[in-house]
N, C-alpha and C positions, 0 to 999 in steps of 0.2 A: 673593669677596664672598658673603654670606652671604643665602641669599632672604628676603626680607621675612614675619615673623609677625604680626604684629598692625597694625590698621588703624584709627585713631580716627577715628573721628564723632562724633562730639560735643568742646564746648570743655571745657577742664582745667575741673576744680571748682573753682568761688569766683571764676568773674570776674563783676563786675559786669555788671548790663543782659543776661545769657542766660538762657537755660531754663535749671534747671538737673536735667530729669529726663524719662525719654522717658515722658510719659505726657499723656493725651491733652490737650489746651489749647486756651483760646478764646481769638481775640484778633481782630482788626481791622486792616488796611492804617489810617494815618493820615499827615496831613500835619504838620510840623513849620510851626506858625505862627508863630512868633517864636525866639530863640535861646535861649533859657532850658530847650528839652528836653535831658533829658542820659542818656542808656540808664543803666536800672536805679535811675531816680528815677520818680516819679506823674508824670499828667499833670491838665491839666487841660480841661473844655470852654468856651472863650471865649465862649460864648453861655448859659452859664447853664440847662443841663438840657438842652435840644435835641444829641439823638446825630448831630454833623456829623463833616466829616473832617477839621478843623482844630481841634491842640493847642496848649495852650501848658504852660509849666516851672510857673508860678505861678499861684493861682485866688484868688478872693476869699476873705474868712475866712467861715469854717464850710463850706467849699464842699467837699465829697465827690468824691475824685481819681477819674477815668474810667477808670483805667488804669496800667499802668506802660511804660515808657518799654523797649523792645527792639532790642538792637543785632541788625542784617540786612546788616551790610556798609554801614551809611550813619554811623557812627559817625566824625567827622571831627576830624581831627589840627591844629586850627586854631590850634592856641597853644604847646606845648610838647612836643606825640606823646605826652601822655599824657589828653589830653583824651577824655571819651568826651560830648560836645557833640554833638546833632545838627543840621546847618546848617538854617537858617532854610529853606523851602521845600521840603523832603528828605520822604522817605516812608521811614518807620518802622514798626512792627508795635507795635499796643497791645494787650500782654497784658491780658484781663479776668480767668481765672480759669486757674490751672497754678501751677508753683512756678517759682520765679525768683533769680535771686542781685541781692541790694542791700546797703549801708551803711546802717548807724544810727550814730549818734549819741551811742549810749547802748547799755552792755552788755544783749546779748539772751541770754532765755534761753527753750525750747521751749515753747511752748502759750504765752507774751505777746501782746496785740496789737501790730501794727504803726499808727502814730500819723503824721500831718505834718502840720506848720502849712502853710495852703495858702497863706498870701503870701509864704513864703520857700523852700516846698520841702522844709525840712530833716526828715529822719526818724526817728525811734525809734522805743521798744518800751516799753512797760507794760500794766500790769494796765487802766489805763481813760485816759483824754484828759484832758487837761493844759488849762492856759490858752492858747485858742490855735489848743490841737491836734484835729484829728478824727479818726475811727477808722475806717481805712482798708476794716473787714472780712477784711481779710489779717492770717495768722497767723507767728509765727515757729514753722520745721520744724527747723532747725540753728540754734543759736546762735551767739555768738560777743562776743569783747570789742567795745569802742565804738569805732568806725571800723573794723572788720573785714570780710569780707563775711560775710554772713548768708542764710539761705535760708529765700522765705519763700513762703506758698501762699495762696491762695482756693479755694475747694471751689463755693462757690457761684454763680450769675450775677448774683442781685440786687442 
């Protein structure tokens, strides 16, 4: 048997809801407030600006997402094992600013923003927000076709 050479730390590229790059990131312990978080979608604040520590999947329209949604090991297999859902009451890690792998929507391509309508969740990428949509402040870093994953960054806190 042959002694072990290499040791990965870190997840493959391009799964959904991880970091996807060691550099430095802010983010937050959060609570999963309803069942609609799902790693590697936004989140949003139930309370309407007030920074607490309960999320929910969906926020009212025009409402600006707190975060993105981070798998930590609480990513739950509740429906078919491919679910990346996190259970209702579960403690999650809410990425503010670092790069991350998510799904759009809609073919990305580098320097787009990233967009989500905040009563549905759903994500993409263009040049400016749609009917709908708001602008997340996240960039696309890696492209990719529409439902692929895609890697995307915030540089800033604000």
């Amino acid at each position: 048997m042959a002694f072990q050479s290499q040791v990965h730390v870190l997840a493959g590229e391009g799964i959904q809801g991880t970091i996807s790059r060691v550099e430095p990131v802010y983010g937050r312990p959060a609570y999963a407030g309803d069942v609609n978080v799902v790693a590697g979608k936004f989140v949003f604040d139930p309370s309407a600006g007030a920074d607490g520590i309960s999320y929910v999947g969906f926020g009212q329209a025009a409402q600006v997402p707190a975060g993105l949604a981070i798998q930590n090991g609480s990513a739950d297999d509740r429906t078919d094992g491919t679910s990346l859902g996190i259970g209702k009451d579960t403690v999650f890690f809410r990425l503010i600013k670092g790069y991350a792998w998510t799904k759009a929507t809609t073919a990305a391509t580098v320097g787009q923003k990233v967009l989500v309508v905040p009563t549905t969740g759903v994500i993409a990428t263009g040049a400016s927000a749609g009917e709908g949509q708001v602008d997340t402040g996240w960039v696309v870093t890696k492209g990719g076709a529409a439902g692929s994953n895609i890697e995307i960054a915030k540089a800033d806190i604000a």
